[in-house]
matplotlib code that plots the C-alpha trace (Angstrom):
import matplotlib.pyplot as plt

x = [8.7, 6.3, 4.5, 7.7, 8.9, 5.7, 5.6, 9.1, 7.4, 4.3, 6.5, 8.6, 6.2, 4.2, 7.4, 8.3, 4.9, 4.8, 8.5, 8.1, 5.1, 6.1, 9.3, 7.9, 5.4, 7.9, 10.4, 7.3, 6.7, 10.5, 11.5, 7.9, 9.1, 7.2, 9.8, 12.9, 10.8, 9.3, 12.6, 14.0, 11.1, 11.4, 15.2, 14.3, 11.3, 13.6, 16.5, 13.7, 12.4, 15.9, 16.7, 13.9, 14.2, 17.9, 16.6, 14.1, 16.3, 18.8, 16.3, 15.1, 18.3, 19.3, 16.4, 16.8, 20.2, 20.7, 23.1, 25.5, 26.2, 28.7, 29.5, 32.7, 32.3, 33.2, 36.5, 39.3, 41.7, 45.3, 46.1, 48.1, 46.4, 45.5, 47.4]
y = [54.3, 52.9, 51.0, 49.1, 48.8, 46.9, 45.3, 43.4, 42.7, 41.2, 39.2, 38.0, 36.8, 34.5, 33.3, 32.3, 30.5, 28.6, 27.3, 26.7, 24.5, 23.2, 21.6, 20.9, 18.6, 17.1, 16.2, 14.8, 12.5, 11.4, 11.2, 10.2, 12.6, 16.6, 17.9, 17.6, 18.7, 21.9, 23.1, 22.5, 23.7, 27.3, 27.6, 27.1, 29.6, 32.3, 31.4, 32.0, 35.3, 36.5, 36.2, 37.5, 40.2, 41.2, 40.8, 43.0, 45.6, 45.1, 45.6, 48.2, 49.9, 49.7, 51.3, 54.3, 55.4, 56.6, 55.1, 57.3, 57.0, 57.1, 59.1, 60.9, 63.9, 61.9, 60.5, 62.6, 63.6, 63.4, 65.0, 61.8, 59.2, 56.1, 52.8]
z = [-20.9, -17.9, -21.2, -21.9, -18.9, -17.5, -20.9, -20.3, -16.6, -17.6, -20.6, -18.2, -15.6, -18.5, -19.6, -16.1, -15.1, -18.4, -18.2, -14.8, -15.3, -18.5, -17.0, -13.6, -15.3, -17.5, -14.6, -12.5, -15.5, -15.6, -12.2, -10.1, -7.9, -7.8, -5.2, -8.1, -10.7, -8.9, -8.2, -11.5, -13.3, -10.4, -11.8, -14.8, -15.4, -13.4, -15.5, -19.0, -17.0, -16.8, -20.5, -21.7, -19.8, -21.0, -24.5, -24.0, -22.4, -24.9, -27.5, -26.5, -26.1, -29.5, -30.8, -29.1, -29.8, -33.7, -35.8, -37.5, -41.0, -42.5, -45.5, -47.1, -45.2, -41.7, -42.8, -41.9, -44.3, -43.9, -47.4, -47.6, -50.8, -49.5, -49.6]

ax = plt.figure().add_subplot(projection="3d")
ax.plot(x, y, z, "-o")
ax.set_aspect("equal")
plt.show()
């Protein structure tokens, strides 16, 4: 659990620092100016941090639950045929 957990962290923290510097460059080449493109690339590589990081939980989540099959003995039975 603390393996995953600081898995997703550590995920999440590249992802951040390589968005962020991928589109801060990219809007300092565009604009001229570093200010607009160090806050957009911040928002951005938060906004890339944040998605990964509900991925991974929601990953993770649906692995650990089994999924029920289904077979004829869980349909009910209403002694009634079918339509």
């Amino acid at each position: 659990m603390i393996a995953r957990i600081s898995g997703t962290v550590i995920l999440s923290l590249v992802v951040f620092i390589v968005v962020a510097l991928l589109v801060t460059i990219g809007m300092w080449w565009w604009s001229g100016g570093l200010l607009p493109g160090t806050v957009t690339g911040v928002i951005s590589g938060f906004a890339a941090a944040f998605l990964v990081g509900m991925v991974s939980i929601a990953v993770g989540r649906s692995g650990e639950q089994p999924r029920e099959r289904l077979s004829d003995d869980n349909e009910r039975s209403s002694g009634e045929p079918d339509r």
